[in-house]
C-alpha positions in Angstrom: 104.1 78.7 124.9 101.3 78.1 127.3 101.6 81.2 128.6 99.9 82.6 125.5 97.0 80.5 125.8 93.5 82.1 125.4 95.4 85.6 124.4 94.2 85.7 121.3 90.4 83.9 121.4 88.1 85.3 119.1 90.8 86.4 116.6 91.2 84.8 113.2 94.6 84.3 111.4 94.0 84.0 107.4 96.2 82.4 105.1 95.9 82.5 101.5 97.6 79.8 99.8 97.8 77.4 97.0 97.9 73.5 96.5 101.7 72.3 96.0 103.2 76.0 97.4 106.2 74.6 99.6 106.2 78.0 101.2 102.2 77.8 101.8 103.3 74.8 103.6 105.9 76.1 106.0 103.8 79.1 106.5 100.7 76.8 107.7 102.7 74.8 109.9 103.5 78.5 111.8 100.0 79.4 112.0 98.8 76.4 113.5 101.4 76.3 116.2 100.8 79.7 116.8 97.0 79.9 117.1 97.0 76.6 118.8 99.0 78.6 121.6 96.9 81.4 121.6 93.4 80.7 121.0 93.3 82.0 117.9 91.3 80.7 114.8 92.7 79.4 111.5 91.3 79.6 108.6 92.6 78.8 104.9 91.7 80.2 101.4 93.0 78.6 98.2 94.1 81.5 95.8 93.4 79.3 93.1 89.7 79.2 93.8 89.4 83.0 94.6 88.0 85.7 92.7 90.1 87.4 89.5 90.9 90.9 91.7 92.4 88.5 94.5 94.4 86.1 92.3 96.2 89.6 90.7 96.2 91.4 93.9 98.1 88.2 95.5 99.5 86.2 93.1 102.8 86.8 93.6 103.1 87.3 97.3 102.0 83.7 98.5 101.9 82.8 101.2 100.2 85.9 102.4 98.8 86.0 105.9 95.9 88.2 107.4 95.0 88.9 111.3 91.4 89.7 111.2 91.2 90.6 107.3 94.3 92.8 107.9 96.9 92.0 105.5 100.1 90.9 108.1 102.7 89.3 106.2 103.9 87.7 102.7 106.0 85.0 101.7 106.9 83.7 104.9 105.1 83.7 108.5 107.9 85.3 110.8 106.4 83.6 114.5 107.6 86.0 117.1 105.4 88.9 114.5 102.5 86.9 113.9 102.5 85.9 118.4 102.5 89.9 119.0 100.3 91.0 116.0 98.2 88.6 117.8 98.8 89.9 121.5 98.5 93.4 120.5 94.5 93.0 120.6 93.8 94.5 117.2 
């Protein structure tokens, strides 16, 4: 969607995720198309490595995805929500 290019620059799309997580996977693939066509930045964090609290806060809700450290979705990445989530502005 070149259309959406450049709407979302400056914002960062966070997914937590761990090594051999099929659904981490899928989810990544989403948020790559999806900030590619925006503008948007990715950035990934292995729950494995984070601290205690995280791991028992999020352990069971992998994938889990954040728009500017706000928690946006779990276990999968639904496009069209994470495209206005990131249109909205904040």
């Amino acid at each position: 969607m070149a259309e959406d290019a450049g709407a979302a620059a400056g914002r960062t799309v966070t997914l937590l995720s761990r090594s051999g997580c099929h659904l981490c996977e899928e989810a990544l693939e989403v948020v790559r198309r999806v900030c590619a066509d925006t503008g948007a930045r990715v950035e990934v964090r292995d729950l494995d490595a984070a601290p205690q609290a995280e791991r028992d806060d999020y352990w069971d809700k992998i994938p889990v995805t954040f728009v500017d450290g706000v928690q946006h979705d779990f276990w999968r990445v639904d496009e069209r929500r994470l495209r206005a989530a990131l249109a909205d502005g904040g």
